[in-house]
C-alpha positions as CSV (number, residue, x, y, z in Angstrom):
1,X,0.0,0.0,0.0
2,X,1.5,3.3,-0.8
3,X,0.4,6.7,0.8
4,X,1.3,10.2,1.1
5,X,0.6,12.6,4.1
6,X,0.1,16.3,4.2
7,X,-0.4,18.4,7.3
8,X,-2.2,21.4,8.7
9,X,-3.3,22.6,12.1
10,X,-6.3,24.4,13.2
11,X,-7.0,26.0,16.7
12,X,-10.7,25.9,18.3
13,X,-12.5,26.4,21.7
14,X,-15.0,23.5,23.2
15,X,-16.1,22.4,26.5
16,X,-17.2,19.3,27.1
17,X,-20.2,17.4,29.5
18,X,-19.4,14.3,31.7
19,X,-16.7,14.0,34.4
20,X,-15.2,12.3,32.9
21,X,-13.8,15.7,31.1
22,X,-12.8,17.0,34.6
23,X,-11.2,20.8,34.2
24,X,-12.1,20.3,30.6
25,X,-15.6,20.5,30.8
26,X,-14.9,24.5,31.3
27,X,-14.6,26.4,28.2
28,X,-10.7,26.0,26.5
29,X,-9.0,25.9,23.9
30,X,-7.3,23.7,21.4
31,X,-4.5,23.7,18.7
32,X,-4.5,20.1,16.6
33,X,-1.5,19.2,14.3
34,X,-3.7,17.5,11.6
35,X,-1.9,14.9,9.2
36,X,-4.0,13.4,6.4
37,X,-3.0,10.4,4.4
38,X,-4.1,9.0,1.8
39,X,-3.7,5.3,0.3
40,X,-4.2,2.9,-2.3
41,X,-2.5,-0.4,-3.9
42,X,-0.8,0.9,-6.8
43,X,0.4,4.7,-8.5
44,X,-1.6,6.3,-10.6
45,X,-0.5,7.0,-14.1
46,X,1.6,9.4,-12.9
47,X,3.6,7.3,-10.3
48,X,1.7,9.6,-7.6
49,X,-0.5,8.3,-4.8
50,X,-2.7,11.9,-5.2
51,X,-1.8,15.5,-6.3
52,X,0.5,16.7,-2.9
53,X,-1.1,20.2,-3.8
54,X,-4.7,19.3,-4.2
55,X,-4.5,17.5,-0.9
56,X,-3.0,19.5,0.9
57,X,-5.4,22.8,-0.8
58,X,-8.3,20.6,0.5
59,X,-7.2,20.4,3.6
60,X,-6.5,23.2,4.2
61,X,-9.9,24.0,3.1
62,X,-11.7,21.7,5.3
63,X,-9.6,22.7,8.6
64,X,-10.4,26.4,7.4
65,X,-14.0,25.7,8.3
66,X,-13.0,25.1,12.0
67,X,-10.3,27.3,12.6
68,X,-11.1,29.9,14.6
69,X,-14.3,28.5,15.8
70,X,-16.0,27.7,19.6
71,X,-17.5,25.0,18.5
72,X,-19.8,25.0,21.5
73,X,-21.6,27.6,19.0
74,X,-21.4,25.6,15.8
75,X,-24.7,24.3,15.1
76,X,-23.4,21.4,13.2
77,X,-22.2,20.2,16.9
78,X,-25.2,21.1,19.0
79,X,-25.1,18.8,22.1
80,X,-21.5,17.1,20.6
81,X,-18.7,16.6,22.8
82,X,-16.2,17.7,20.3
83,X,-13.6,15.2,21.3
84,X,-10.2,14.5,19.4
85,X,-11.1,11.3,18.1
86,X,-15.0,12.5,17.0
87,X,-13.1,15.9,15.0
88,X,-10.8,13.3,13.2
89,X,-13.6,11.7,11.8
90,X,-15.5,14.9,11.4
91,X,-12.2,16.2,9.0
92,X,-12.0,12.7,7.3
93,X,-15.3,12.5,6.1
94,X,-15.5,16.0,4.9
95,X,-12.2,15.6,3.0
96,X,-14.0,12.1,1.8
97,X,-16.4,14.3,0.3
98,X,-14.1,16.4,-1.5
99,X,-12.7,13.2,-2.9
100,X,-15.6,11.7,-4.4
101,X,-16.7,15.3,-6.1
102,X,-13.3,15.7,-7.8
103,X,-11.8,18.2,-5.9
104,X,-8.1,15.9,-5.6
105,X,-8.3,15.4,-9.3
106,X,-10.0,12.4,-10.9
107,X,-6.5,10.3,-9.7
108,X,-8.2,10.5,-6.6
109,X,-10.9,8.5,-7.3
110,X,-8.4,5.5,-7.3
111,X,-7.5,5.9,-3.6
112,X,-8.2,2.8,-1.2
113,X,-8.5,4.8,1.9
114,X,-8.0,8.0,4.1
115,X,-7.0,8.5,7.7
116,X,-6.7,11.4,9.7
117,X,-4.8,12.1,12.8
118,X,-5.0,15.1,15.1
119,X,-2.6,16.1,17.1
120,X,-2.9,17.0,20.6
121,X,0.8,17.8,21.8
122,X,3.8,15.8,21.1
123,X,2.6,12.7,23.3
124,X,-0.4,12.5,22.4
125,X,-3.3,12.1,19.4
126,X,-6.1,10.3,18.1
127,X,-6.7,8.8,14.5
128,X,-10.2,7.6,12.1
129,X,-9.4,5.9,9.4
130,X,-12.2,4.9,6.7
131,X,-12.7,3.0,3.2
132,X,-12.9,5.9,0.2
């Protein structure tokens, strides 16, 4: 299986219920390395897994949509606990999306598989990985 990665970060603000959350059920904030990669079993016709740029465009595009956000407000997450792993799926099946509406290229429609990984600090992150 080959595969390529391309990175971004985004920073938000969440709380979260349960107490399982402990001090983090209070408002805070958050800045996530994100790493996408993208697979499948053999090169295009171009020896390339994906286009590095359109990936990495898209991306950016989809971690644009969060930046900057309290998600607490973003009606799209209404009664959510925004946790790592549930916002790597979140930004893997929004770049899936992109994916199967062209936006990597028709190359793209070859690929096996995506997974993301957010980034919490260096010891620490969470991955969803999913069929494309």
């Amino acid at each position: 299986m080959f595969s390529i990665t391309v990175r971004d970060h985004i920073m938000i603000a969440h709380s979260f219920r349960g107490d399982v959350f402990g001090p983090a059920q209070r408002l805070h904030g958050a800045t996530f390395l994100v790493d996408a990669t993208f697979r499948r079993e053999q090169l295009d016709e171009d020896n390339i897994v994906v286009d590095i740029g359109l990936a990495t465009r898209e991306l950016g595009a989809v971690v644009g949509e969060l930046n900057y956000r309290n998600l607490d407000n973003e009606p799209d997450f209404a009664g959510v606990n925004t946790s790592t792993e549930f916002l790597a799926k979140v930004v893997a099946d929004r770049l899936a999306e992109r994916v199967h509406k062209g936006a990597l290229g028709e190359g793209a429609r070859g690929l096996a598989g995506l997974t993301v990984t957010l980034h919490e600090s260096h010891v620490a992150w969470a991955s969803y990985e999913r069929a494309l």
